[in-house]
C-alpha positions as CSV (number, residue, x, y, z in Angstrom):
1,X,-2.2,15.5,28.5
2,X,1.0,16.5,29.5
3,X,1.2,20.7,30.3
4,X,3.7,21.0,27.5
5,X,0.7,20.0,25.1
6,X,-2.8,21.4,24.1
7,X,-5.3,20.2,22.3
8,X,-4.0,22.0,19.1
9,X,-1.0,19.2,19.2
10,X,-0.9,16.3,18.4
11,X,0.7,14.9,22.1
12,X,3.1,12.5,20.7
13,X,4.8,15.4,18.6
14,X,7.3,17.3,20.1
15,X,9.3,20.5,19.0
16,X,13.0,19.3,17.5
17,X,16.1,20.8,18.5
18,X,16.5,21.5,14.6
19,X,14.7,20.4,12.1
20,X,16.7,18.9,9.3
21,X,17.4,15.5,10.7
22,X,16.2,12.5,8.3
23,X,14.5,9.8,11.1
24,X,15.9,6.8,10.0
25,X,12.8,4.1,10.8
26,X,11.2,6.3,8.0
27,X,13.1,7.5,5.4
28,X,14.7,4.4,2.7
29,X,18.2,4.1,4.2
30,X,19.7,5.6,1.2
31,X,18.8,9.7,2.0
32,X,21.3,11.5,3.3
33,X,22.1,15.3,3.2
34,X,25.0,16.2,0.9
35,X,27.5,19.3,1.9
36,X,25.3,21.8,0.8
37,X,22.3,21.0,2.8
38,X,20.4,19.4,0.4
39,X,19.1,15.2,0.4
40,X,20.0,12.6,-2.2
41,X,18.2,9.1,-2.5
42,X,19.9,6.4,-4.3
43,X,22.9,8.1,-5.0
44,X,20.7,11.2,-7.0
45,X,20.3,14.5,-6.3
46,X,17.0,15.7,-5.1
47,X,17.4,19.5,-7.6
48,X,18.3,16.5,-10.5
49,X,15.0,14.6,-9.8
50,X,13.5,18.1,-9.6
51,X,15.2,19.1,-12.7
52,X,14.6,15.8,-15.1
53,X,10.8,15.2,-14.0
54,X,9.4,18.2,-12.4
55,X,7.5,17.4,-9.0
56,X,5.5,16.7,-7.7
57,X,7.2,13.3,-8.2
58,X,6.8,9.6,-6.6
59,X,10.8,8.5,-6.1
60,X,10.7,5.0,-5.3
61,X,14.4,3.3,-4.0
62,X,14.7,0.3,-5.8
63,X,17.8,-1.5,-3.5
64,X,15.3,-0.6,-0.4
65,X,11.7,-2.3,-1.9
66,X,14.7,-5.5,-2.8
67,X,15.9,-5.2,0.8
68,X,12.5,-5.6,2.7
69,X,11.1,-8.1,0.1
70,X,14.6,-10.5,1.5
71,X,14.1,-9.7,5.0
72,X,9.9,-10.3,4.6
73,X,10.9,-13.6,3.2
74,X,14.0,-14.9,4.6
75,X,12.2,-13.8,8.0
76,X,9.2,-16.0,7.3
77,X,11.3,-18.8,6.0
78,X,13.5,-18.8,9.2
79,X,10.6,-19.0,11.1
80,X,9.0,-21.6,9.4
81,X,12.1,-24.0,9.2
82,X,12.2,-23.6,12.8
83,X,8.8,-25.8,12.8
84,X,9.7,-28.4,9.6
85,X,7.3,-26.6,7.3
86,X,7.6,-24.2,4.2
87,X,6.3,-20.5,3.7
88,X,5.4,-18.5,0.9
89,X,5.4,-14.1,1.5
90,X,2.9,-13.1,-1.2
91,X,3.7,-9.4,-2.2
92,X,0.5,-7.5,-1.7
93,X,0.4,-5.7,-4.7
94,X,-2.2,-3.2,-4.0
95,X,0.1,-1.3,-1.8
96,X,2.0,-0.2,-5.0
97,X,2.4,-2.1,-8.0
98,X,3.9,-1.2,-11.6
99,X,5.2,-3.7,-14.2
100,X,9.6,-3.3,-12.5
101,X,8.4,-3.5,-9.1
102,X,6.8,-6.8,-9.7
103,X,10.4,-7.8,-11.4
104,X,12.0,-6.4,-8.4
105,X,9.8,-8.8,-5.7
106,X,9.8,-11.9,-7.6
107,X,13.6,-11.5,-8.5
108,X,13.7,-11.6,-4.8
109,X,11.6,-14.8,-4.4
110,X,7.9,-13.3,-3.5
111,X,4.8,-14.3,-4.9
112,X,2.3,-11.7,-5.8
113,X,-0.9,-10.8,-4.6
114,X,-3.7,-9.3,-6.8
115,X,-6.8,-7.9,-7.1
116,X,-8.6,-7.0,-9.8
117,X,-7.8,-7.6,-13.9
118,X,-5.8,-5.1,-14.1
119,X,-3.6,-5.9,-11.4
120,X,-3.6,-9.1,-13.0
121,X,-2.2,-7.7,-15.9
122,X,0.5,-5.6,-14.7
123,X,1.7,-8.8,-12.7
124,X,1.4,-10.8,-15.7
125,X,3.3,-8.2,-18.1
126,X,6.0,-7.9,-15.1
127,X,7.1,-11.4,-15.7
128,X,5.2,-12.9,-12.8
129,X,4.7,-16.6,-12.9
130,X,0.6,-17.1,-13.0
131,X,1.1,-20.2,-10.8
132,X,2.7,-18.0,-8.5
133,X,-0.1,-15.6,-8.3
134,X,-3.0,-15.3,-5.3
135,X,-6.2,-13.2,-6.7
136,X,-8.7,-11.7,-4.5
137,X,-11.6,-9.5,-4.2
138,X,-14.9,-9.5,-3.2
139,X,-16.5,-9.1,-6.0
140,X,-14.5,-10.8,-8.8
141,X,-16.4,-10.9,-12.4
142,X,-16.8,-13.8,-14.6
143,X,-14.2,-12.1,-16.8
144,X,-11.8,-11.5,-14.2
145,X,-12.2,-15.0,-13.0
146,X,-12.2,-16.3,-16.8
147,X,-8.9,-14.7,-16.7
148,X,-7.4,-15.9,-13.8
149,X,-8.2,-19.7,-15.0
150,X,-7.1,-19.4,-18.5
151,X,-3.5,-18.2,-17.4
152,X,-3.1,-20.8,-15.0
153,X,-3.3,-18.8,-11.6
154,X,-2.0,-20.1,-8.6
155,X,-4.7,-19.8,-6.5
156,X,-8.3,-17.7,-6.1
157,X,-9.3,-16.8,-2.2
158,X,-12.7,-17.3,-2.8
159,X,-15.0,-15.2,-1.1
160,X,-18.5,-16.0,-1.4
161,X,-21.5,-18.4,-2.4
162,X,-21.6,-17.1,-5.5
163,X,-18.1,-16.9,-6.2
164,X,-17.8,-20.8,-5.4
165,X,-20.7,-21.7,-8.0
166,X,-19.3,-19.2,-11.0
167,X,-15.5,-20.2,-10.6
168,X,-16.6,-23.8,-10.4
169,X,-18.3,-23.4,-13.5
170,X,-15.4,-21.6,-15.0
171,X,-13.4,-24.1,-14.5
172,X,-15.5,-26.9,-15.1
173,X,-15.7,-25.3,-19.0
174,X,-12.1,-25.3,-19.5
175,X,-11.6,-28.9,-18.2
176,X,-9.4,-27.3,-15.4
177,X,-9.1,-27.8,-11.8
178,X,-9.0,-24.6,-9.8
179,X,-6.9,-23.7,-5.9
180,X,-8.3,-21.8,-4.0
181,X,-8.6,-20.7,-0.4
182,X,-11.5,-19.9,1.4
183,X,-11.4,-16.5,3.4
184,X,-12.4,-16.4,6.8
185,X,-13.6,-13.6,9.2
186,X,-12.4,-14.1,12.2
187,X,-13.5,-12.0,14.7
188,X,-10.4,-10.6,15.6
189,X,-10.5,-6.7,15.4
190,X,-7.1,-4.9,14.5
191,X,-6.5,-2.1,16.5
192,X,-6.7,-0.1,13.7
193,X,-8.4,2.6,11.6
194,X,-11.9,1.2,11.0
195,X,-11.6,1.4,7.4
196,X,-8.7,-0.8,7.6
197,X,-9.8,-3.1,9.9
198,X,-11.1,-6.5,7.9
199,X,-12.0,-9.5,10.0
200,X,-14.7,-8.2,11.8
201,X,-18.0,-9.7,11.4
202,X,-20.4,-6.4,9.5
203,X,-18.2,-5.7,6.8
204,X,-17.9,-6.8,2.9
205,X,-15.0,-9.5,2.9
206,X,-15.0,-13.8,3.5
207,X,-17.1,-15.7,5.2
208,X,-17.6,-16.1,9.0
209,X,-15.7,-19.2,11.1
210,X,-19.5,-21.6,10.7
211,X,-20.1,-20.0,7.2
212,X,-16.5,-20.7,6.4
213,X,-17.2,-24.4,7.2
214,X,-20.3,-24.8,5.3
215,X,-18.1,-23.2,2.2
216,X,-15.0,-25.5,2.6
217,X,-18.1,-28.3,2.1
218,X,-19.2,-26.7,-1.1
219,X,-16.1,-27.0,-2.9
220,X,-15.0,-30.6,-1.2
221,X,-18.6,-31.4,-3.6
222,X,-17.5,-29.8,-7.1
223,X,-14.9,-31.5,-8.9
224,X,-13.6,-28.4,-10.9
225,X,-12.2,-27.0,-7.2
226,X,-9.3,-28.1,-4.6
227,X,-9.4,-26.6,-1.3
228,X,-6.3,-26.2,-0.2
229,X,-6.5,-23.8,2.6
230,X,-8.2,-21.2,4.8
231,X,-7.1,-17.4,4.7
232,X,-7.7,-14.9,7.2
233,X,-6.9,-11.1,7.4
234,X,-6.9,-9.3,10.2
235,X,-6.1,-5.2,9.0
236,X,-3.7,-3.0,8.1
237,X,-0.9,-0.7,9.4
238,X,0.0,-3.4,12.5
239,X,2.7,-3.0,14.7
240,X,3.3,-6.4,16.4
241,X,1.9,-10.5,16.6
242,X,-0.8,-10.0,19.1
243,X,-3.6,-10.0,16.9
244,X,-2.4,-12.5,14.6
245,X,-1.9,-15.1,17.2
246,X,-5.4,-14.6,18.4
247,X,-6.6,-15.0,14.7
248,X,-4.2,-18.0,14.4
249,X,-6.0,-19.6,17.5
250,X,-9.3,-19.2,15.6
251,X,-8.2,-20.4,12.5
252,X,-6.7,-24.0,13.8
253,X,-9.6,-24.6,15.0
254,X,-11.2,-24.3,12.1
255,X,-8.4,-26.3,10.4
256,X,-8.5,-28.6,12.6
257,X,-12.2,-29.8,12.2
258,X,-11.9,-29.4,8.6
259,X,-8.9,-32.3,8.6
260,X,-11.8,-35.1,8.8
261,X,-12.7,-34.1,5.2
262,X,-9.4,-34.2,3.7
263,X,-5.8,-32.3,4.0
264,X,-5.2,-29.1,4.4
265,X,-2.1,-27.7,2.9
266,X,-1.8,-23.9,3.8
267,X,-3.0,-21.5,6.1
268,X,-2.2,-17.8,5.0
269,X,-2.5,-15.7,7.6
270,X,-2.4,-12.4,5.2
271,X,-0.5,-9.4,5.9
272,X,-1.1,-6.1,7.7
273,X,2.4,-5.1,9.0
274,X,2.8,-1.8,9.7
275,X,6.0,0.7,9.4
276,X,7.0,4.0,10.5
277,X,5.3,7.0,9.5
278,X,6.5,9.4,12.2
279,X,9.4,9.3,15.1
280,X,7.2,8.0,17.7
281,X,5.5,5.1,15.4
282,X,7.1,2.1,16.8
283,X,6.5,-1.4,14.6
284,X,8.2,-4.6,15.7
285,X,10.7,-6.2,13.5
286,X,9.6,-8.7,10.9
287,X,11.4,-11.3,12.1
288,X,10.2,-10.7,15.8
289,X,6.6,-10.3,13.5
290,X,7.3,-14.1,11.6
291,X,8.7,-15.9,14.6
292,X,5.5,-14.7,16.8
293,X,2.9,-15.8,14.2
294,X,4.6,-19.3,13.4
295,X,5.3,-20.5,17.0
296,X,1.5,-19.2,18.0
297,X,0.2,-21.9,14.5
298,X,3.1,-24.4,16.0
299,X,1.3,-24.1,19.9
300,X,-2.1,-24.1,18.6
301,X,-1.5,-27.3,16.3
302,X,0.7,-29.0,19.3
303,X,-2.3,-28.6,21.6
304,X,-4.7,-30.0,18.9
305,X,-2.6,-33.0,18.1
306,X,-2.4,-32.4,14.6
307,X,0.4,-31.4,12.1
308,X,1.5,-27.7,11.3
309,X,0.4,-26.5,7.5
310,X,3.0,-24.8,5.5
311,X,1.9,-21.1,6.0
312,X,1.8,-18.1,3.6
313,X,1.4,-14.5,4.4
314,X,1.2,-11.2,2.3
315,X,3.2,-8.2,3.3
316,X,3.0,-5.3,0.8
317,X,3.4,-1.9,3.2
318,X,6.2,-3.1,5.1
319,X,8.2,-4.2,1.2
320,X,7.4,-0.8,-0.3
321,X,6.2,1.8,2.6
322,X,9.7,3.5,3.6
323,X,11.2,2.6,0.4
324,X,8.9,5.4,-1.5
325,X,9.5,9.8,-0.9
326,X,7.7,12.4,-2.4
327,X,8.9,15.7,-3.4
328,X,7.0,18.9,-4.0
329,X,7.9,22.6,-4.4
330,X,6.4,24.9,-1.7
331,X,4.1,27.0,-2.9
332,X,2.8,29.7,-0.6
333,X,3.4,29.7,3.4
334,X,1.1,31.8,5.7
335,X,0.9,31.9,9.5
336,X,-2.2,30.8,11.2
337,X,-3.4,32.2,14.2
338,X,-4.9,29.2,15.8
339,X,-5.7,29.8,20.1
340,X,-4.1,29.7,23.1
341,X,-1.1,32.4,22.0
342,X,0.3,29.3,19.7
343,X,0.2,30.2,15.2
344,X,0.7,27.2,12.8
345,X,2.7,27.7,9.2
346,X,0.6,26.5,6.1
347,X,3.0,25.3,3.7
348,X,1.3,24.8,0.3
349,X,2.9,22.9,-2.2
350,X,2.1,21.8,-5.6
351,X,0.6,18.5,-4.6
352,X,-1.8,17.4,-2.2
353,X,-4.9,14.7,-1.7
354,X,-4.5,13.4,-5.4
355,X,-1.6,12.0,-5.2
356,X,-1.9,10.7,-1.1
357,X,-5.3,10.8,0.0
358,X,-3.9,8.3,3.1
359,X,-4.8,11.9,5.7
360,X,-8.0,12.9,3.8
361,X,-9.1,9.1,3.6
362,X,-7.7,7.5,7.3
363,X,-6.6,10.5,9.1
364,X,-3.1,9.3,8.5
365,X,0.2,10.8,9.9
366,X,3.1,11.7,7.4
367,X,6.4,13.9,8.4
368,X,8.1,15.4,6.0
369,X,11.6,17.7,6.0
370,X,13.0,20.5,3.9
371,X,15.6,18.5,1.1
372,X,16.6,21.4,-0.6
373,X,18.5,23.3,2.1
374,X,19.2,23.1,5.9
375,X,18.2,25.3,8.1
376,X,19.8,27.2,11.8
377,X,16.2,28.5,12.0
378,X,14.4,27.7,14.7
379,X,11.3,25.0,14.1
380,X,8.2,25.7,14.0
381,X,4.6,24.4,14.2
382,X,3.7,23.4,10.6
383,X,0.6,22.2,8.2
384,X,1.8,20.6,5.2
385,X,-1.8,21.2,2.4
386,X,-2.1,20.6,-1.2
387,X,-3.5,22.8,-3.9
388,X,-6.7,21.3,-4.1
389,X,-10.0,22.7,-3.5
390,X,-10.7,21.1,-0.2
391,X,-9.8,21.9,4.0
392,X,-9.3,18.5,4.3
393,X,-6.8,18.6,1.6
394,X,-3.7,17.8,4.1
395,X,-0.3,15.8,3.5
396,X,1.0,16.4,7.0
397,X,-1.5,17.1,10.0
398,X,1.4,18.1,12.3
399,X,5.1,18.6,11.7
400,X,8.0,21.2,12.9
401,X,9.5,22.8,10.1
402,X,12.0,25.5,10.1
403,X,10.9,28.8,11.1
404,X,12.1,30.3,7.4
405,X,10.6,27.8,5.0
406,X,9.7,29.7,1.9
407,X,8.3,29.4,-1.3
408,X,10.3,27.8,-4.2
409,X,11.7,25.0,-1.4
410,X,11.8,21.4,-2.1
411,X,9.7,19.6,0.9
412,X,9.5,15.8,1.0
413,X,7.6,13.2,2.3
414,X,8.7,10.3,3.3
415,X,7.1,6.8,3.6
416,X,5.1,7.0,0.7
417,X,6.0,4.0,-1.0
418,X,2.7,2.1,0.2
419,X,-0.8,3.2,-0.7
420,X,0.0,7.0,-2.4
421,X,0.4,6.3,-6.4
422,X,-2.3,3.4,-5.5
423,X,-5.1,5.6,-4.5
424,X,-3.5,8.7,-6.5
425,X,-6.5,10.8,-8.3
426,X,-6.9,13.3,-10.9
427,X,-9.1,15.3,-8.6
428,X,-9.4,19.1,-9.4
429,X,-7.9,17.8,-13.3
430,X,-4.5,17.6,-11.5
431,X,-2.6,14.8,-13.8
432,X,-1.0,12.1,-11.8
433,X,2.8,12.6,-11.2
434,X,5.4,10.1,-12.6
435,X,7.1,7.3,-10.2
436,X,10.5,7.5,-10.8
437,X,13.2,4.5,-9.5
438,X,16.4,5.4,-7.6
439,X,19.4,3.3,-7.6
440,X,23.2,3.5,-7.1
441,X,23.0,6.9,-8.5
442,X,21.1,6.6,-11.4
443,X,17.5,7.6,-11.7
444,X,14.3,6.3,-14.5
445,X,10.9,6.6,-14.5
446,X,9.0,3.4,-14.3
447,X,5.4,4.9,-14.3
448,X,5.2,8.0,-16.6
449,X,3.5,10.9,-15.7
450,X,0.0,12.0,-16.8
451,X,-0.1,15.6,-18.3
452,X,-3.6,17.9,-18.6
453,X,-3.6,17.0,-22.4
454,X,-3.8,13.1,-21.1
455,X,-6.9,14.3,-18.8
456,X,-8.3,16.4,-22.2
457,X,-7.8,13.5,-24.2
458,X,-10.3,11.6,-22.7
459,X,-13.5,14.0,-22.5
460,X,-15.9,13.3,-25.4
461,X,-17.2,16.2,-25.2
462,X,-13.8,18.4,-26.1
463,X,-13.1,15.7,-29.1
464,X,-17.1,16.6,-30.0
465,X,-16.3,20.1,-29.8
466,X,-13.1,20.4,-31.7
467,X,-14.8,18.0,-34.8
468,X,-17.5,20.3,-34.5
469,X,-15.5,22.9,-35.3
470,X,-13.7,21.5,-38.2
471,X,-16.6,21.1,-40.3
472,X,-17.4,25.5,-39.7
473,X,-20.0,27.6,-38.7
474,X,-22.9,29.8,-39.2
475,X,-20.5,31.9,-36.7
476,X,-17.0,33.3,-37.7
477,X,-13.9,32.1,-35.2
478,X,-14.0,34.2,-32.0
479,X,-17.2,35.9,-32.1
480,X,-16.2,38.5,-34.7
481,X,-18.9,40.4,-36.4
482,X,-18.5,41.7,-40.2
């Protein structure tokens, strides 16, 4: 630890000269301070957004999610023409996904990835074509599955013994004939958070490399099923192709002995790619990202002597991550007296772990700026918390702020495009804010708001209450005594 640090620091943050300077790796490349200090994205104020839908507030930058949905795939495709085969970039749409931002990737030629029913759904009411749909899960219902059949979905990455026998019987009912891919553990350890690291062997998801095999045998057997390739997935939030070509090494071999029972049309090779969330964070370009994995599948094939599958992958992060800021309203601000002659600033504001629990949840590393104003004052050490009832309640660990931040400032945090409205809560009965999309000026909201009479809506107990009270009692209103 270098002597300008302590243990009170995070070591890779350092004090700015000033801090009002937008880091372009993380913020969508539309923000910009206007001449009177304050930040617009796509073209809108940041005191309109404030203004129209209150905060705190999801604002999502529509041309940026288009932009890194072309690159994702044009980068993939590039790469794979390179090797005479095709690719498909599934959008992963857990990272964030309402019924326009599904229009948004598929205008741009993705697929979509999905989870659950009501994933499903929002994909389906977003225009998606079902054949260009990949579901997954773990533990997929017979209603979920039912679903996914009876619309026609592309494919199902199947993920257990279990799954194989109830989705052959699904299909087998409806007299159709289900894709699917079998997902495969491969060993291969992202270096990672371990909550977000998926293909090592004691965790819930696929099947290990021999189990794998033993699978891909099952559904060869039922006639209601086509196997049509192996899936693997390695974690989340990575920087560079390292890992990918070791998990691609494990996977042809697989592949490979798997060609004596048929062909083998795909090998997705899932997503994971991380992006900025500070100065220092440091993620390789797609393209340098595509080109890696696709030549380590082209060596690994060439030195097996068999032919290169087309290859699929399913970025979601690196489409929608940097694209996506929150704003809040500082609340209070108190200094910290926290060792070694040093104080931190607690900036509260108005939002907090419901609506990004990425910091309470992964121990996860934001920045965030003052968008209101600019400020000559000097920066200082800064805690960015929420409202909630909780110490762990933290939007950003570590950041230099100016010195005079006060309440009734607009503070924003960038790179919340991935993974915030996804795992956003009503914890503490705080309603969920509104996602609103930016573009060429012009601002909408694609995912309304909740509001605390949404949250008292839904208690049985208050509707119990109130019909209770309609049909009188022994009691007069309020207490009141004659």
């Amino acid at each position: 630890m270098s002597a300008s640090h302590s243990a009170l620091v995070p070591e890779w943050l350092t004090a700015p000269a000033e801090a009002n300077e937008l880091v372009a790796s993380v913020w969508p490349s539309s923000a910009r301070r206007v001449d009177d200090g304050s930040v617009e994205v796509g073209g809108v104020s940041i005191f309109d957004l404030r203004a129209r839908f209150g905060t705190p507030l999801y604002v999502l930058d529509e041309a940026e999610v288009r932009a890194h949905a072309r690159r994702a795939r044009d980068a993939f495709a590039s790469a794979a023409a390179r090797h005479g085969i095709r690719s498909r970039v599934y959008y992963a749409g857990k990272a964030f996904l309402s019924a326009e931002v599904v229009r948004w990737v598929t205008d741009e030629g993705l697929a979509v990835d999905v989870c659950t029913r009501g994933e499903l759904e929002v994909a389906l009411a977003g225009g998606a074509d079902p054949a260009r749909l990949g579901f997954h899960g773990n533990n997929k219902s017979v209603g979920e599955l039912e679903r996914a059949v009876d619309v026609g979905i592309g494919s199902v990455v199947v993920d257990s013994p279990i799954e194989i026998e109830r989705l052959a019987a699904i299909a087998d009912r409806r007299g159709a004939v289900q894709s699917v891919l079998v997902r495969v553990r491969t060993g291969v350890h992202a270096e990672t958070h371990a909550f977000l690291a998926t293909a090592h062997e004691d965790q819930k998801f696929g099947f290990s490399l021999d189990g794998a095999a033993e699978a891909v045998a099952r559904i060869r057997e039922l006639p209601s099923l086509r196997f049509v390739g192996l899936h693997a997935h390695i974690g989340s939030q990575i920087f560079d192709s390292s890992g990918f070509r070791e998990s691609a090494a494990r996977l042809v071999d697989l592949h490979a002995d798997l060609l004596a029972g048929g062909e083998i049309p795909l090998l997705n090779v899932g997503g994971g790619f991380g992006i900025s969330y500070t100065s220092v964070d440091d993620p390789r370009p797609i393209e340098e990202i595509a080109d890696g994995i696709l030549d380590a599948i082209a060596q690994e094939c060439a030195v097996r002597g068999i032919p290169m599958p087309d290859v699929a992958c399913e970025p979601g992060r690196v489409i929608v991550g940097q694209a996506g800021v929150t704003l809040y309203e500082v609340g209070t601000v108190k200094k910290v007296e926290i060792g070694e002659g040093r104080e931190r600033t607690y900036v509260s504001v108005d939002g907090g772990m419901s609506d990004n629990a990425r910091p309470a949840l992964y121990g996860a590393d934001f920045s965030a700026r003052i968008v209101s104003r600019e400020s000559a004052a000097a920066p200082a050490l800064a805690r960015v918390v929420g409202h909630h009832c909780e110490s762990g309640d933290i939007v950003v660990d570590a950041e230099y702020l100016p010195g005079d931040v006060t309440p009734g400032d607009l503070l924003a945090v960038p790179a919340t495009g991935a993974y915030c409205f996804s795992l956003a809560s009503n914890y503490n009965y705080t309603p969920r804010p509104p996602v609103v999309a930016v573009r060429d000026g012009e601002a909408r909201v694609i995912v309304r708001g909740e509001t605390v009479d949404d949250l008292l809506s839904r208690d049985a107990g208050i509707a119990a209450s109130a019909s209770f009270s309609s049909r009188g009692s022994a009691a007069p209103p309020h207490g009141d005594i004659e």
